[in-house]
C-alpha positions as CSV (number, residue, x, y, z in Angstrom):
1,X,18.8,-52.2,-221.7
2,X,15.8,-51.3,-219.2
3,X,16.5,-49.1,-216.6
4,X,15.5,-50.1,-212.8
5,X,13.5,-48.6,-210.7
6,X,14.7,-47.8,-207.2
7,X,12.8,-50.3,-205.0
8,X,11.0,-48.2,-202.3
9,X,13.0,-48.1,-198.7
10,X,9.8,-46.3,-196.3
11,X,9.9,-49.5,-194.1
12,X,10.8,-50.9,-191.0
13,X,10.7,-54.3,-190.6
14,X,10.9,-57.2,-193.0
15,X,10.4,-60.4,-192.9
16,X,12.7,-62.9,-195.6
17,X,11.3,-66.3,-196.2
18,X,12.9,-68.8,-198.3
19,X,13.5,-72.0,-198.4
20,X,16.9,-73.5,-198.0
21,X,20.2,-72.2,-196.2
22,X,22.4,-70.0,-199.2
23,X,19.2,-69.2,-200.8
24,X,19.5,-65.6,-199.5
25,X,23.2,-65.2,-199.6
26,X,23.3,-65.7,-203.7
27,X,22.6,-61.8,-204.1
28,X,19.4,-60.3,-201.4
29,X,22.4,-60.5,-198.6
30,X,24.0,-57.7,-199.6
31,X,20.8,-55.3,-199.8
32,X,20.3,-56.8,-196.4
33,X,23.0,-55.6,-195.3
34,X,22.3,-51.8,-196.7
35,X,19.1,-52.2,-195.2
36,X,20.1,-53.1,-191.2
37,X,22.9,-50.5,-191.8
38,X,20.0,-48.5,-192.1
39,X,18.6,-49.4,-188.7
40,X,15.9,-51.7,-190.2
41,X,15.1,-54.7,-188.6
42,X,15.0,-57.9,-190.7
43,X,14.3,-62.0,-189.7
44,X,15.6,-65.0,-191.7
45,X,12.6,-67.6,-191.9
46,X,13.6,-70.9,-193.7
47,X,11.3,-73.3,-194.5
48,X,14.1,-76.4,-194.2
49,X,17.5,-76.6,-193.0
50,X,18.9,-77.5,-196.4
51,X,20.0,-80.9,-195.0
52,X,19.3,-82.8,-198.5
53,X,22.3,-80.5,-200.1
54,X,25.1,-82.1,-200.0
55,X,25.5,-85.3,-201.5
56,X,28.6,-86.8,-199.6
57,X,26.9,-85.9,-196.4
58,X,23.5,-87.5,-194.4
59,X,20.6,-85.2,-193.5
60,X,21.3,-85.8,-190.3
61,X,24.7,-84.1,-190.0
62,X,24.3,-81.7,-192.8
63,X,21.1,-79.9,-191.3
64,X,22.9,-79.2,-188.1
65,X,26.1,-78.0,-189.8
66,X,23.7,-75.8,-192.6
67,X,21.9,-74.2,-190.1
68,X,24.9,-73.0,-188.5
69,X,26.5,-72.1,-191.8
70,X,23.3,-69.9,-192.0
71,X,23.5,-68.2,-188.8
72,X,27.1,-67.1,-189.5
73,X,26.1,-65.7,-192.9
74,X,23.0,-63.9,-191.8
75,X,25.5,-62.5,-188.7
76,X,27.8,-60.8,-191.8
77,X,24.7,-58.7,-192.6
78,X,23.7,-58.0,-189.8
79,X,20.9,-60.4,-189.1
80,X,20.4,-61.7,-185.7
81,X,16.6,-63.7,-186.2
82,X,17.3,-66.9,-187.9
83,X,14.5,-69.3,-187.8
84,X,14.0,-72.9,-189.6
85,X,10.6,-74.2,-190.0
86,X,11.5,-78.3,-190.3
87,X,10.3,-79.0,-193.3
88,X,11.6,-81.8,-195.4
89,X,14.6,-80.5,-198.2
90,X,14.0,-81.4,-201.4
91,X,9.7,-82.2,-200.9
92,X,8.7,-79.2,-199.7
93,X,4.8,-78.9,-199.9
94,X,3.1,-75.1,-200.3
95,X,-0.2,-76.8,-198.7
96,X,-1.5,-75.6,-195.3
97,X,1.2,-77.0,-193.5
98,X,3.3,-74.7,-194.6
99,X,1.2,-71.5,-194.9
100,X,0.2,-72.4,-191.3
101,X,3.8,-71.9,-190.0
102,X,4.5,-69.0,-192.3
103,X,1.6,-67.3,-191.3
104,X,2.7,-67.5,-187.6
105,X,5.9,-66.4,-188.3
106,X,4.6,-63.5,-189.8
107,X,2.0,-62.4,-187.0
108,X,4.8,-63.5,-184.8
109,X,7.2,-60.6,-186.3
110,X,4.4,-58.3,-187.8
111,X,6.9,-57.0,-190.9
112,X,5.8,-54.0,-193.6
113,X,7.1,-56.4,-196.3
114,X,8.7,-60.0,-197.3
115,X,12.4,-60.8,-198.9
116,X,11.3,-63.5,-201.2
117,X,13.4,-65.5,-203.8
118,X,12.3,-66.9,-207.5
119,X,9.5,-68.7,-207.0
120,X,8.7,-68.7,-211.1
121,X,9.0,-71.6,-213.2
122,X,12.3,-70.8,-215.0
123,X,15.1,-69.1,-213.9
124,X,15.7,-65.7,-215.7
125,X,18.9,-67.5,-217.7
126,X,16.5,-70.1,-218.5
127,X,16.7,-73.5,-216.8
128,X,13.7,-75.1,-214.2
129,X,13.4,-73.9,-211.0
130,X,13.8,-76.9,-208.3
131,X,10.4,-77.7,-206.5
132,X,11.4,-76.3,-203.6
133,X,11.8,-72.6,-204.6
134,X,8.1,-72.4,-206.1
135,X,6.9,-73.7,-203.1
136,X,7.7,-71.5,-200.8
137,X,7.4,-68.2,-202.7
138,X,3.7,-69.3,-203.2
139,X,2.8,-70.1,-199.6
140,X,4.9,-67.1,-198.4
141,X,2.2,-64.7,-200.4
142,X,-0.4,-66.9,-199.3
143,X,0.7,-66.8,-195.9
144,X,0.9,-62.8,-195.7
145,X,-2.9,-62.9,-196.4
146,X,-3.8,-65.3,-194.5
147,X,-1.8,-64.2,-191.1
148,X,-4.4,-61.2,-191.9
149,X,-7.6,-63.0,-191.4
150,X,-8.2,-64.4,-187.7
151,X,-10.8,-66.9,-189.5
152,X,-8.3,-68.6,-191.4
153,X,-5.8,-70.7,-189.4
154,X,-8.2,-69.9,-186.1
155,X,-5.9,-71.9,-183.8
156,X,-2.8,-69.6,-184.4
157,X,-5.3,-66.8,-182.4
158,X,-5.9,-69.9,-179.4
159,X,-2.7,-69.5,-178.9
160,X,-1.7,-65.8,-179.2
161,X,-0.9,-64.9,-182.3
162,X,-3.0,-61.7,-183.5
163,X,-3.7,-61.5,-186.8
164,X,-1.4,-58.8,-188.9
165,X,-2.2,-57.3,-192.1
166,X,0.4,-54.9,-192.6
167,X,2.5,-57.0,-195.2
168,X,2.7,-54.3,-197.8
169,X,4.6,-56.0,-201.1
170,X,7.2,-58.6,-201.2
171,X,10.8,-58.2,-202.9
172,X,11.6,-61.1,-205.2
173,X,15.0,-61.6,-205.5
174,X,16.6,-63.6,-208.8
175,X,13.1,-63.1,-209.9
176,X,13.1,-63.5,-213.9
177,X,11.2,-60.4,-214.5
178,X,13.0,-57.7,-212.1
179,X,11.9,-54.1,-212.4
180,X,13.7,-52.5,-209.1
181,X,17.2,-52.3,-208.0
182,X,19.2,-51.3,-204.5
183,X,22.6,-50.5,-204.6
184,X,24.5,-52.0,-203.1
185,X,27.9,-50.7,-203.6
186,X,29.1,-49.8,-199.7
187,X,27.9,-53.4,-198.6
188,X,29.1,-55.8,-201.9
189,X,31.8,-57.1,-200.0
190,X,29.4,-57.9,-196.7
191,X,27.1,-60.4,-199.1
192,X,30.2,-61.9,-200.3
193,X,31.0,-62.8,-196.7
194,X,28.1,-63.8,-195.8
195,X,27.9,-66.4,-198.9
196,X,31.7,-67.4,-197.8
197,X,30.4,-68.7,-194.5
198,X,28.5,-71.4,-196.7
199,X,32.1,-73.4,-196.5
200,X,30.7,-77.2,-196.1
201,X,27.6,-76.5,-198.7
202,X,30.1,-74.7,-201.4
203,X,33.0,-77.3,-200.9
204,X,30.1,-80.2,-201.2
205,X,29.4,-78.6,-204.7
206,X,33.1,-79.6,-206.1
207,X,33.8,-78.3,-209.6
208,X,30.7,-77.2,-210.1
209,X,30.8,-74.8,-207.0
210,X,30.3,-71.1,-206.6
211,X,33.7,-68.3,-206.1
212,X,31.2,-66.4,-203.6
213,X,32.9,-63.2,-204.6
214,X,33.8,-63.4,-208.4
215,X,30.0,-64.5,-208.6
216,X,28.3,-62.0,-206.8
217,X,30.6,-58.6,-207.7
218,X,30.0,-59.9,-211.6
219,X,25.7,-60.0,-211.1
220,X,26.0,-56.8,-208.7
221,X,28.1,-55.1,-211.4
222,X,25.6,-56.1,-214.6
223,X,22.5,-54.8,-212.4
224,X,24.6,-52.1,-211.5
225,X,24.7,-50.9,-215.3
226,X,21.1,-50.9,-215.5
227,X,20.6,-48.9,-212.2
228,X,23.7,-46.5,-212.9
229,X,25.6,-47.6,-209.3
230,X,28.6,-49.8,-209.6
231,X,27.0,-52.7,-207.6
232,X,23.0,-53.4,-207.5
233,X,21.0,-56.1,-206.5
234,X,17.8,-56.6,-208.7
235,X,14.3,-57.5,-207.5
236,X,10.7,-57.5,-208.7
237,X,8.4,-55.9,-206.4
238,X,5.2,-57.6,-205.6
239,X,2.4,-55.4,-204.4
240,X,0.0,-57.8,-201.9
């Protein structure tokens, strides 16, 4: 069994972009929460409101009701900066649209890293990663280099936004090839709230939905064993 490496803690200010509401409460929400007990600040950026995620309900009611879902969650780990970009659930696009907004957000909050999730092919238990995942992960990296050059994305800098290069790495959460670990043992039970507030997207899921806290204490407790803490949340580190 590999060991994991403590994933490095000398920042400030991070910025987590993913895609969907729930995407960071299935494990990162708990390191979040060690991380703003710490006194770090940290902003939610999602790419869509999730609205194409639950099949008895329309877009049009289940954006509204995801978003707020998501704002309750990221208030359990002590998260106040929840933003959502508009893009379309399910079609997401890592073309310039998106890198365009992602790269605003990021000279907009000027973070030392990004909280990312899987944006491999496969999940590390084997089965395809949806669309929407890969596309963001990929114009999140993108984005953090090109929110460092004013001559890419020139009308951001018409209209105030700076350039910033100080994205150091990005933490991949669920990644399939995970090499560092936090523990997360004093905030375990602050990620499982924060997935519980997902009520109308878990109850959507019927039989084949998630118990937020048998599911997340059983991952926590597995990368726990390989970071010798009773709870752990895993991610690979991405240098930029």
């Amino acid at each position: 069994m590999t060991e994991l490496l403590a994933l490095p803690e000398d920042w400030s200010r991070a910025l987590a972009v993913v895609a969907h509401p729930d995407d960071l409460e299935y494990g990162a929400a708990a390191a979040i929460a060690r991380w703003t007990d710490q006194g770090k600040w940290i902003g939610y950026v999602l790419a869509s409101s999730g609205e194409a995620g639950i099949d008895g309900m329309a877009p049009v009611e289940a954006g509204p009701l995801r978003e707020q879902e998501e704002r309750a969650g990221a208030s359990q780990v002590g998260v106040d900066t929840v933003e959502f970009l508009g893009h379309r659930d399910g079609v997401i696009e890592a073309g310039l649209d998106l890198r365009r907004d992602l790269a605003r957000a990021i000279r907009r909050h000027r973070p030392d890293i990004l909280i990312l999730m899987n944006y491999a092919e496969r999940w590390g238990f084997g089965p395809m990663n949806m669309a929407d995942h890969r596309a963001v992960g990929i114009a999140a990296l993108d984005a953090a280099r090109d929110a460092g050059n004013r001559w890419v994305f020139p009308e951001l800098v018409d209209v105030g936004f700076e350039p910033w290069s100080g994205v150091q790495w990005a933490a991949v959460g669920a990644s399939p090839a995970c090499t560092h670990g936090v523990d997360v043992t004093a905030t375990i039970d602050r990620g499982v709230a924060s997935l519980a507030e997902h009520r109308a997207y878990l109850s959507g899921l019927g039989d084949a939905g998630t118990d937020p806290d048998s599911f997340l204490r059983d991952n926590a407790r597995g990368a726990g064993l390989r970071f010798g803490v009773e709870y752990a949340v895993e991610f690979e580190m991405v240098l930029l």
